[in-house]
Biopython code that builds the backbone (N, CA, C, O; Angstrom):
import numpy as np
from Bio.PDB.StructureBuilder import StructureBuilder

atoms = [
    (1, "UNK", "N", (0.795, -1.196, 0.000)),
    (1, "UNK", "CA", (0.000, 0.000, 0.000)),
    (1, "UNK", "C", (0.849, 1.277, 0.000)),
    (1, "UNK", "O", (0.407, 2.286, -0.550)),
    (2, "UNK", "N", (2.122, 1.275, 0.630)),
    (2, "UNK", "CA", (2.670, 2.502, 0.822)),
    (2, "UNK", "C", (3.197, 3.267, -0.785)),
    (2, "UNK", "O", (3.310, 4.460, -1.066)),
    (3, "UNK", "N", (3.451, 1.979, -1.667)),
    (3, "UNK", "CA", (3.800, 2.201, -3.145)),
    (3, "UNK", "C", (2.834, 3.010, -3.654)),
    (3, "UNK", "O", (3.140, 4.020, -4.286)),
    (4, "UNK", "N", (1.705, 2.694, -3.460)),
    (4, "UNK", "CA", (0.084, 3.460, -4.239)),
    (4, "UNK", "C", (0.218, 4.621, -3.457)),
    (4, "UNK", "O", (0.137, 5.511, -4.303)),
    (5, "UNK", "N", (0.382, 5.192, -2.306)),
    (5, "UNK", "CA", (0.267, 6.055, -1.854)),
    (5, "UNK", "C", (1.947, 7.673, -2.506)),
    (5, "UNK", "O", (1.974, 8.889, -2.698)),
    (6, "UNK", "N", (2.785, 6.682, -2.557)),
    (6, "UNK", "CA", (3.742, 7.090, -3.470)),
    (6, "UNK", "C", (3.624, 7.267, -4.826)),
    (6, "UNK", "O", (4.114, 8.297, -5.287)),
    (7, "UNK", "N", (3.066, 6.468, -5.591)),
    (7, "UNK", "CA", (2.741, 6.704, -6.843)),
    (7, "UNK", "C", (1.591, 8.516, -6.430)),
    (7, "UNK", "O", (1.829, 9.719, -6.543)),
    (8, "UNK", "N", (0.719, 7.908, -6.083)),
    (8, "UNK", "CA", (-0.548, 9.167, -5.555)),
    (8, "UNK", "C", (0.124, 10.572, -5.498)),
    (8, "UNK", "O", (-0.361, 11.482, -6.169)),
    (9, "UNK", "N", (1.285, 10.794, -4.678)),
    (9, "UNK", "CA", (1.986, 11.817, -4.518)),
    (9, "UNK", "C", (2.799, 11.986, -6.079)),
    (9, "UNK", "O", (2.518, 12.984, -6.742)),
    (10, "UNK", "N", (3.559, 11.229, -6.494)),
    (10, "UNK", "CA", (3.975, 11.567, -7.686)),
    (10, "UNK", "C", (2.999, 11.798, -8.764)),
    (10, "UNK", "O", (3.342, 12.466, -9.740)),
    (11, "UNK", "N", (1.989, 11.378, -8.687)),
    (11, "UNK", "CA", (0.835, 11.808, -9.903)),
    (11, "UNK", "C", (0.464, 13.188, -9.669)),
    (11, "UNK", "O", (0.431, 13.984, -10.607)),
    (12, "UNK", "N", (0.095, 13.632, -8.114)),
    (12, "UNK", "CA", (-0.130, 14.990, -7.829)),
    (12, "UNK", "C", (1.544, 15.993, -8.141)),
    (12, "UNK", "O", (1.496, 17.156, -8.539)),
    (13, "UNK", "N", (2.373, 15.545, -7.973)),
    (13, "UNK", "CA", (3.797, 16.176, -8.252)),
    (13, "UNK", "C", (3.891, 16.645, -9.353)),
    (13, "UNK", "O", (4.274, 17.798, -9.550)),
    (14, "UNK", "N", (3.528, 15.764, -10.340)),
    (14, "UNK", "CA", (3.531, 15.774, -12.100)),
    (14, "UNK", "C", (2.286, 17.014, -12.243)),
    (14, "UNK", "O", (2.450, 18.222, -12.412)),
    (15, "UNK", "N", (1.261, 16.393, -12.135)),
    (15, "UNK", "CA", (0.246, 17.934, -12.200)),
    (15, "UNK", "C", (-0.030, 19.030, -11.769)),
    (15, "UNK", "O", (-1.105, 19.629, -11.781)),
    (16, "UNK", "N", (1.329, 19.427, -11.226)),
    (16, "UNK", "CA", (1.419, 20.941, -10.177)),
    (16, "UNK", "C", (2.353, 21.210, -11.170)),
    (16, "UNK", "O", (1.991, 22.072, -11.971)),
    (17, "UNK", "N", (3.875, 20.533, -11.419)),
    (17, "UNK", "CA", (4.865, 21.224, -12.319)),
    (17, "UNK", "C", (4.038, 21.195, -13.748)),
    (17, "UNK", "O", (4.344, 22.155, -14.455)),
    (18, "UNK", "N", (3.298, 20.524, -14.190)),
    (18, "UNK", "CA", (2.920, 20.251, -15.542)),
    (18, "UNK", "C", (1.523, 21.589, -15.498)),
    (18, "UNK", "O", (1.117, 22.063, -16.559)),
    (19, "UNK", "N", (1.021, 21.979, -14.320)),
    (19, "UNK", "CA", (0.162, 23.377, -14.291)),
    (19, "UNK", "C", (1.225, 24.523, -14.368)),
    (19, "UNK", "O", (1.081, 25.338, -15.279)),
    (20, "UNK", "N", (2.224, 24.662, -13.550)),
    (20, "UNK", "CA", (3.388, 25.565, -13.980)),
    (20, "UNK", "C", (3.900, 25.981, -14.729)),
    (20, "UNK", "O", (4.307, 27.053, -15.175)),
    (21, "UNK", "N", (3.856, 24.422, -14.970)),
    (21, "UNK", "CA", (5.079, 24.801, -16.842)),
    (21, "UNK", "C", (3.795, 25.672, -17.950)),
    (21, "UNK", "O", (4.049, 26.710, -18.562)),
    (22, "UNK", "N", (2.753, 25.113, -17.980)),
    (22, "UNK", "CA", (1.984, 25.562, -18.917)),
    (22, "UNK", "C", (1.423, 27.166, -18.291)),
    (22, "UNK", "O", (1.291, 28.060, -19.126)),
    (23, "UNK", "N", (1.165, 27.417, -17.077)),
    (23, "UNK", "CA", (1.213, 29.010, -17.012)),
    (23, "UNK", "C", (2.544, 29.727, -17.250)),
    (23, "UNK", "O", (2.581, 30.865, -17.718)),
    (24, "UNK", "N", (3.748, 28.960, -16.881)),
    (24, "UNK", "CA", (4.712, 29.932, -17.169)),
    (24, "UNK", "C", (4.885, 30.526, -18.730)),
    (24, "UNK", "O", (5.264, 31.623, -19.140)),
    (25, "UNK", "N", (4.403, 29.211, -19.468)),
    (25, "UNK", "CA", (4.341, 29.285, -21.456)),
    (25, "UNK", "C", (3.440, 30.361, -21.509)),
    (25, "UNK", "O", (3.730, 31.322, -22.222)),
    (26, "UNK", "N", (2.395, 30.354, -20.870)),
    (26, "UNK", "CA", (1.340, 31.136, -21.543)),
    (26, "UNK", "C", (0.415, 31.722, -20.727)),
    (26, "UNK", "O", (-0.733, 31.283, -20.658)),
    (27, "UNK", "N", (0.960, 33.092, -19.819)),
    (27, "UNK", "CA", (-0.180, 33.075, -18.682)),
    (27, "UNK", "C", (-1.326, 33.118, -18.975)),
    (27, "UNK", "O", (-2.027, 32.262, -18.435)),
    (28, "UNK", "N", (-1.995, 34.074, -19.904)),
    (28, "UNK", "CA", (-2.741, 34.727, -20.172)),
    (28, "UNK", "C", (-3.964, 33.004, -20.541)),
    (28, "UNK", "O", (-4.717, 32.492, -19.713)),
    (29, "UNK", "N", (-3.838, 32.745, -21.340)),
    (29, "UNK", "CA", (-4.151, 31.341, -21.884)),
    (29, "UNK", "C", (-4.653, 29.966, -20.971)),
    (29, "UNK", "O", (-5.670, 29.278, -20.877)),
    (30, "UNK", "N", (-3.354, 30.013, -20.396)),
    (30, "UNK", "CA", (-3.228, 28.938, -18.920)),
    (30, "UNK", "C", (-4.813, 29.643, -17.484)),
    (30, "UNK", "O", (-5.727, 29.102, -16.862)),
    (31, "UNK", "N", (-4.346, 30.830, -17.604)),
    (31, "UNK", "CA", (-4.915, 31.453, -16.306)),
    (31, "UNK", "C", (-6.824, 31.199, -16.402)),
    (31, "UNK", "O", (-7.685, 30.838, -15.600)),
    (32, "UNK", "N", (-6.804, 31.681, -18.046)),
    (32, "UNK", "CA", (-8.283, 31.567, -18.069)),
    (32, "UNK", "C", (-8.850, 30.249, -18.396)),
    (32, "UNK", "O", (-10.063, 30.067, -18.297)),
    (33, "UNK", "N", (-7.805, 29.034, -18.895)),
    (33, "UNK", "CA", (-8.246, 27.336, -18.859)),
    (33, "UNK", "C", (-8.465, 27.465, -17.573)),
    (33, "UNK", "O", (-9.680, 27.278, -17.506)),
    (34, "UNK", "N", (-8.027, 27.696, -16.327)),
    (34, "UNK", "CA", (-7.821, 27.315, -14.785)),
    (34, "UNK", "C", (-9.012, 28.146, -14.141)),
    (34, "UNK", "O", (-9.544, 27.888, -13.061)),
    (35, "UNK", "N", (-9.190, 28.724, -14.615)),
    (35, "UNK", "CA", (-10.598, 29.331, -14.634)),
    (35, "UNK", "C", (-11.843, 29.154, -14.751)),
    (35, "UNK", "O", (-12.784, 29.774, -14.256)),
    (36, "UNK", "N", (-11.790, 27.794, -15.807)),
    (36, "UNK", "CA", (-13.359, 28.084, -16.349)),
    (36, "UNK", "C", (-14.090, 26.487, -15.645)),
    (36, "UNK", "O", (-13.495, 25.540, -15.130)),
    (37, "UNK", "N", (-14.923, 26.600, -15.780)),
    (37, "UNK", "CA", (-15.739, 25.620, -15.164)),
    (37, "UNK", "C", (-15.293, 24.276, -14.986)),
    (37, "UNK", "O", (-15.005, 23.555, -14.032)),
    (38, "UNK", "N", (-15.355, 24.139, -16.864)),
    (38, "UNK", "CA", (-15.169, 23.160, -17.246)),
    (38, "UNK", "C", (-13.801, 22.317, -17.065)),
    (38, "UNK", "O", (-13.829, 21.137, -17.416)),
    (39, "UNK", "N", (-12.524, 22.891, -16.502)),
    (39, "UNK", "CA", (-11.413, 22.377, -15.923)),
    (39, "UNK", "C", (-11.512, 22.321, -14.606)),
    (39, "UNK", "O", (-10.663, 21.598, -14.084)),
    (40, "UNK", "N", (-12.564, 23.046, -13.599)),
    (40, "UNK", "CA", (-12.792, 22.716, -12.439)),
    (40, "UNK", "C", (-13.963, 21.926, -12.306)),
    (40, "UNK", "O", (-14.767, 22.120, -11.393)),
    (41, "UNK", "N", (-14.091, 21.115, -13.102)),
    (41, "UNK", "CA", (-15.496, 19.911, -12.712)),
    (41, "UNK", "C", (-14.540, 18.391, -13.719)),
    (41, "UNK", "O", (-14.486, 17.247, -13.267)),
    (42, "UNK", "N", (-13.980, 18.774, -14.922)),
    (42, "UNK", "CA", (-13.450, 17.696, -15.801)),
    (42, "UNK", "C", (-11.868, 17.135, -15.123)),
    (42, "UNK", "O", (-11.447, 15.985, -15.243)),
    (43, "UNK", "N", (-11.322, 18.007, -14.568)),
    (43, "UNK", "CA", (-10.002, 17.528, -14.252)),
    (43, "UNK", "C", (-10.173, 17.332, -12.737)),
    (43, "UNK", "O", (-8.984, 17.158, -12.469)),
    (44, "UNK", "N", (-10.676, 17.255, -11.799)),
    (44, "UNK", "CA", (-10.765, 16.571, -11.113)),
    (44, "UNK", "C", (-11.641, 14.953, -11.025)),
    (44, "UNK", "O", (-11.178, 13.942, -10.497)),
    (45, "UNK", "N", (-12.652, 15.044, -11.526)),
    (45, "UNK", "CA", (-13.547, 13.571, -12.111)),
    (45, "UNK", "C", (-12.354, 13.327, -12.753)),
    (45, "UNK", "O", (-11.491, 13.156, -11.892)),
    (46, "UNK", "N", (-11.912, 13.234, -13.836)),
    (46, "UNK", "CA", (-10.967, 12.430, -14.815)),
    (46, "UNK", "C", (-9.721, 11.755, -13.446)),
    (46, "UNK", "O", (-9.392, 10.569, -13.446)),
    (47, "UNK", "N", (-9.332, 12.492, -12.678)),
    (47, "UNK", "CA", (-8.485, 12.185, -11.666)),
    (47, "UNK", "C", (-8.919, 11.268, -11.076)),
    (47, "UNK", "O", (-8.148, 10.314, -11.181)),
    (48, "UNK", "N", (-10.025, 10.983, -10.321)),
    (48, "UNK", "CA", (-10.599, 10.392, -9.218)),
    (48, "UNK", "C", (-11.126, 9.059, -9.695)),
    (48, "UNK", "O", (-11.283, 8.142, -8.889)),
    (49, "UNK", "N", (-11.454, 8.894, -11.217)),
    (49, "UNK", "CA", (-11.633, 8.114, -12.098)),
    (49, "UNK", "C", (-10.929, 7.674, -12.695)),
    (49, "UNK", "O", (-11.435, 6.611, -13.057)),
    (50, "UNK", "N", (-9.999, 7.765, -13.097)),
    (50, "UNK", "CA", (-8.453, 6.974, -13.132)),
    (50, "UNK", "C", (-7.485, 6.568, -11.916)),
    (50, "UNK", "O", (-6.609, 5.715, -12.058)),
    (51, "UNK", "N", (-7.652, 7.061, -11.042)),
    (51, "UNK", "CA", (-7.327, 6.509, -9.918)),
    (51, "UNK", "C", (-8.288, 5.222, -9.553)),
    (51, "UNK", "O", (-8.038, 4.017, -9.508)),
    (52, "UNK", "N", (-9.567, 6.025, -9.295)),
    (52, "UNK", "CA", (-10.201, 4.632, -8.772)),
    (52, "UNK", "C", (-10.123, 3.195, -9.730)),
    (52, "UNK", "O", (-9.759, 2.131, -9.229)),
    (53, "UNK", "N", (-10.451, 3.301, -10.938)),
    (53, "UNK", "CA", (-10.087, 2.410, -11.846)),
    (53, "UNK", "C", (-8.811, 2.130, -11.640)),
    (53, "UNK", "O", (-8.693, 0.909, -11.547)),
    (54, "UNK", "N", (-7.964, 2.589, -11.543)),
    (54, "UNK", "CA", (-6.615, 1.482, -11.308)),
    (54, "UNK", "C", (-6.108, 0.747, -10.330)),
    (54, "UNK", "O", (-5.477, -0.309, -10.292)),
    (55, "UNK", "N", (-6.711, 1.906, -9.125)),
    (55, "UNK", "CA", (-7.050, 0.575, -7.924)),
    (55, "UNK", "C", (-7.505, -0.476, -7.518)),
    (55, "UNK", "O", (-7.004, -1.408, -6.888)),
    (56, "UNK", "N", (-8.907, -0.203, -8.077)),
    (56, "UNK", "CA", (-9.961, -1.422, -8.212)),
    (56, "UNK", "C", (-9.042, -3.126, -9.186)),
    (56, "UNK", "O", (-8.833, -4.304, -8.893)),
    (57, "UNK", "N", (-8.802, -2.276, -10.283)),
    (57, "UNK", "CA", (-8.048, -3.355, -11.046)),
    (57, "UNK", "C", (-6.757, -3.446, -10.644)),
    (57, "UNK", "O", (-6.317, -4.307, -11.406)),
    (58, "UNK", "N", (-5.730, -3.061, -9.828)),
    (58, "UNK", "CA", (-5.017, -3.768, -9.458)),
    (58, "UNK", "C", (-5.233, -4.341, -8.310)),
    (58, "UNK", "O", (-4.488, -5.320, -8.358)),
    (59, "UNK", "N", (-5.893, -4.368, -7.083)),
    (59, "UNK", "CA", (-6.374, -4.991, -6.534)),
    (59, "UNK", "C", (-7.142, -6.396, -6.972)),
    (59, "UNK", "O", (-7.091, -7.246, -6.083)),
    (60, "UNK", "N", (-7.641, -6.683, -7.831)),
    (60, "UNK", "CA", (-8.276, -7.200, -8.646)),
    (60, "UNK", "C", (-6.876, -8.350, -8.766)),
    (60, "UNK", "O", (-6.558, -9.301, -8.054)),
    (61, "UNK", "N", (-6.299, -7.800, -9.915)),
    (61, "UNK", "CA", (-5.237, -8.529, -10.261)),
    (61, "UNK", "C", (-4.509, -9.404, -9.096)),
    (61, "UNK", "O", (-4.450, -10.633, -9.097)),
    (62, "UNK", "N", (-4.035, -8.653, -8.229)),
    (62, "UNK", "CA", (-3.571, -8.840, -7.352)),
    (62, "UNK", "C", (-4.005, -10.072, -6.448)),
    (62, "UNK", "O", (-3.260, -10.971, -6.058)),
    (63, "UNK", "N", (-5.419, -9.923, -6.186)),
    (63, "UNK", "CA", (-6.331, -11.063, -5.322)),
    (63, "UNK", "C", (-6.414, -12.641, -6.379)),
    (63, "UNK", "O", (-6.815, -13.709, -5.917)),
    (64, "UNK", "N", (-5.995, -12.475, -7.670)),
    (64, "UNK", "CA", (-6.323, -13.556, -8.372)),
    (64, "UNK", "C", (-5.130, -14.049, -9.079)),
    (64, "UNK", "O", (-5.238, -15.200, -9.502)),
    (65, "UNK", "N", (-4.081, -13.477, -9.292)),
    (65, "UNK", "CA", (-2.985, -14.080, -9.129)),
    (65, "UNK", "C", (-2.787, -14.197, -10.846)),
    (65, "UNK", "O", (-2.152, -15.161, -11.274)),
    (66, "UNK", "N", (-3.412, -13.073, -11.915)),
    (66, "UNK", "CA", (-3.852, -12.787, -13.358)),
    (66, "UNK", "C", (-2.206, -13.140, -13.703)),
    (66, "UNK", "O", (-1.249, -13.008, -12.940)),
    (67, "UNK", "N", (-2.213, -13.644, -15.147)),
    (67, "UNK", "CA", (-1.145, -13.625, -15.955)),
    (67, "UNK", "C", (-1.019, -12.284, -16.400)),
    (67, "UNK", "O", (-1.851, -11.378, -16.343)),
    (68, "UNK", "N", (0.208, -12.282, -16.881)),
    (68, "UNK", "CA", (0.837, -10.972, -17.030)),
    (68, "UNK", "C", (0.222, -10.118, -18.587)),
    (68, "UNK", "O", (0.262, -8.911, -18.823)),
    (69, "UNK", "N", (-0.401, -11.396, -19.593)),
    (69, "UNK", "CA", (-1.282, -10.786, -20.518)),
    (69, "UNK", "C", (-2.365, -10.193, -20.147)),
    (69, "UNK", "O", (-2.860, -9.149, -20.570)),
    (70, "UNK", "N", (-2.626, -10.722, -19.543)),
    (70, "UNK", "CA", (-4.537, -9.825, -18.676)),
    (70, "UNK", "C", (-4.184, -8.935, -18.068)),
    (70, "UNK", "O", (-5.131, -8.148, -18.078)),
    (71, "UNK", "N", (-3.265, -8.461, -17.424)),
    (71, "UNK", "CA", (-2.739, -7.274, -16.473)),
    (71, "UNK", "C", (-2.440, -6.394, -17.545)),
    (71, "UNK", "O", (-3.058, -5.329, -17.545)),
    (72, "UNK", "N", (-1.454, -6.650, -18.653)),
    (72, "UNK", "CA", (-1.370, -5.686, -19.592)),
    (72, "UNK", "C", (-2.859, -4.992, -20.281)),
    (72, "UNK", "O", (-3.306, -3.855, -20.431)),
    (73, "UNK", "N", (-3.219, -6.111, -20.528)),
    (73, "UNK", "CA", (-4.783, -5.907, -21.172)),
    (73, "UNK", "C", (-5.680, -4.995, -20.276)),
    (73, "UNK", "O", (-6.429, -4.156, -20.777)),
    (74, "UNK", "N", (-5.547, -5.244, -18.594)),
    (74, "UNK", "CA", (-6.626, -4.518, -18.110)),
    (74, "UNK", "C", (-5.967, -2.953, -17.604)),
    (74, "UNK", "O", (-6.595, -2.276, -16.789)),
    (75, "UNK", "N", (-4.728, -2.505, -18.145)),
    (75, "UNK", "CA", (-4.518, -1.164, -18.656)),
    (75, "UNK", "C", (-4.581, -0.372, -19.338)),
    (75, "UNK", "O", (-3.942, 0.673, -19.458)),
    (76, "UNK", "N", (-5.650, -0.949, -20.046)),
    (76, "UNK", "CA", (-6.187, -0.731, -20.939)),
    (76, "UNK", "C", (-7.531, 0.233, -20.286)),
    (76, "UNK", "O", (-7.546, 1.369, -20.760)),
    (77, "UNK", "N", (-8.267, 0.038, -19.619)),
    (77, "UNK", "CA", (-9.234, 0.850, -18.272)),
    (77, "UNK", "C", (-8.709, 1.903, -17.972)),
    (77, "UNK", "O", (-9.163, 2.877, -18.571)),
    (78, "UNK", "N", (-7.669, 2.145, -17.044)),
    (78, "UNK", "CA", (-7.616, 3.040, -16.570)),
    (78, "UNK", "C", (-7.169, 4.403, -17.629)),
    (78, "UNK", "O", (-7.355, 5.602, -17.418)),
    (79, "UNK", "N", (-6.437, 3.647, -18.977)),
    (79, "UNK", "CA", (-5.697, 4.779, -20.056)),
    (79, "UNK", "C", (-7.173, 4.923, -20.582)),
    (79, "UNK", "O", (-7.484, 6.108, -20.694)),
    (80, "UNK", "N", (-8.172, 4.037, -20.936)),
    (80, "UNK", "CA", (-9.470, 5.072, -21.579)),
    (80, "UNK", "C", (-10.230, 5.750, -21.084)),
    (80, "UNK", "O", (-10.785, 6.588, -21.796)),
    (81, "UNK", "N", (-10.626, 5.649, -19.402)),
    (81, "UNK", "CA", (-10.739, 6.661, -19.049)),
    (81, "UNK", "C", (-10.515, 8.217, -18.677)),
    (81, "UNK", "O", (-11.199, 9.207, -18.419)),
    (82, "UNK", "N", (-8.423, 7.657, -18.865)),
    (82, "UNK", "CA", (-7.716, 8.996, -19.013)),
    (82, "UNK", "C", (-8.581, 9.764, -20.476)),
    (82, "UNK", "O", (-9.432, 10.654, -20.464)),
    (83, "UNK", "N", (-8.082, 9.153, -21.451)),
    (83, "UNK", "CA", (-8.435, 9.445, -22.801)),
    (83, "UNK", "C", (-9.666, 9.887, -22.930)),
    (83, "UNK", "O", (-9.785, 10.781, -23.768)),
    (84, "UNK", "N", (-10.796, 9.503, -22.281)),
    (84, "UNK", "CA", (-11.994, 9.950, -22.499)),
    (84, "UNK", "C", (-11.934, 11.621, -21.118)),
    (84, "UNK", "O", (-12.877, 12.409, -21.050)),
    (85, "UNK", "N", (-10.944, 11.726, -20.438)),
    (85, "UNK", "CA", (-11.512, 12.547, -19.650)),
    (85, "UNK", "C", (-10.530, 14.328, -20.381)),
    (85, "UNK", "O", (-10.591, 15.539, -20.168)),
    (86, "UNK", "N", (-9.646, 13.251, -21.378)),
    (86, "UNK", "CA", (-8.843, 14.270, -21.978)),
    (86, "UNK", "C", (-10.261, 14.648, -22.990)),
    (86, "UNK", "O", (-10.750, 15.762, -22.800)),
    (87, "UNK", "N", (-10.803, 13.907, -23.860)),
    (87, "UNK", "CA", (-11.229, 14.385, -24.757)),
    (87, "UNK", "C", (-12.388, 15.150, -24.535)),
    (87, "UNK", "O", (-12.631, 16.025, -25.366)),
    (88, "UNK", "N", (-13.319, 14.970, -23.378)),
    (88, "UNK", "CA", (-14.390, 15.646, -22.692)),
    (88, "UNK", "C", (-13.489, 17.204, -22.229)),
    (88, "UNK", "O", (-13.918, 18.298, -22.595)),
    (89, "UNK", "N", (-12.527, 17.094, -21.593)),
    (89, "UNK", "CA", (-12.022, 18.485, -21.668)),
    (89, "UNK", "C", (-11.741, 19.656, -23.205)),
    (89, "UNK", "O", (-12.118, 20.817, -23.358)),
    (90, "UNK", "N", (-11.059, 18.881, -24.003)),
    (90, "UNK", "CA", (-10.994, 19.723, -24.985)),
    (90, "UNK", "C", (-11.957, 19.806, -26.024)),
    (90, "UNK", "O", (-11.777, 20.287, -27.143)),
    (91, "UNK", "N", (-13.462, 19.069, -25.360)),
    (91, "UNK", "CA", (-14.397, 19.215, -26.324)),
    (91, "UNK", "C", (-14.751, 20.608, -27.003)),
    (91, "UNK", "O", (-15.002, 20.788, -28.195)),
    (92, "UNK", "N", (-14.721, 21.481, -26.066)),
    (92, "UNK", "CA", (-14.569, 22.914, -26.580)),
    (92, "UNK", "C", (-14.280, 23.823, -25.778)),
    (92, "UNK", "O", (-14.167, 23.478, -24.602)),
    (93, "UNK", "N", (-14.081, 25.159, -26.099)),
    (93, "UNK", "CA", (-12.958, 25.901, -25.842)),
    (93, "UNK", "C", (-13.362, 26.653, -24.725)),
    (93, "UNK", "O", (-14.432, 27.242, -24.879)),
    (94, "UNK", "N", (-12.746, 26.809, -23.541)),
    (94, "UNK", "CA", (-12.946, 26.926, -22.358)),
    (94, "UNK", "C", (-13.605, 28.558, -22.819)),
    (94, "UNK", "O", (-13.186, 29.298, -23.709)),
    (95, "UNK", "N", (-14.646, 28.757, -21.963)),
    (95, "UNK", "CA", (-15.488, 30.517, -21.175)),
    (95, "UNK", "C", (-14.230, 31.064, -21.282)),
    (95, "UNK", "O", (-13.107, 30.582, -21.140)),
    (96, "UNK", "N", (-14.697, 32.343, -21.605)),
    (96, "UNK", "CA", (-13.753, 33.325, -20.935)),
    (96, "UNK", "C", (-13.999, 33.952, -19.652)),
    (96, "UNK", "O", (-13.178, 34.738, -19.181)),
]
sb = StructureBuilder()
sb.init_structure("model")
sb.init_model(0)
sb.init_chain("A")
sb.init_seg("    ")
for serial, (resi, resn, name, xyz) in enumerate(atoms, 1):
    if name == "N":
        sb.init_residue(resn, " ", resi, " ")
    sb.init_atom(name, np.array(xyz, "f"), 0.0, 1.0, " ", f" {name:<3s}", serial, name[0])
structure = sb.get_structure()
């Protein structure tokens, strides 16, 4: 458990410098994405939903003792929910 809780911190690590880097590129741009609704309702769900999905399934894995093809295969979950929570964000172009 302490690994997941480490990973957890490095996922939040990555999306603080990776919010940085992109206001430092472009305040003006960055400031009003961070702004608008739709990054304060989509990027947290997309988070909490890729997390939970990868818990669930590695736990999963874990309790049943899966070959290493099905484990690859069921990473497949947690990356389409990333993917779907990317594409619900840039469905269109954030309020000003």
């Amino acid at each position: 458990m302490p690994l997941v809780f480490l990973g957890f911190l490095l996922l939040i690590a990555i999306a603080v410098i990776a919010g940085i880097v992109s206001i430092l590129r472009n305040p003006n741009d960055a400031l009003r994405y961070y702004r608008s609704k739709r990054s304060l309702v989509v990027l947290p769900v997309t988070f909490v939903a890729y997390m939970a999905s990868w818990l669930i399934i590695q736990a999963i894995l874990r309790q049943t003792h899966a070959p290493l093809w099905l484990s690859l295969l069921a990473g497949v979950v947690p990356f389409s929910v990333f993917m779907f929570g990317l594409r619900a964000d840039r469905r269109s172009p954030p309020a000003p």
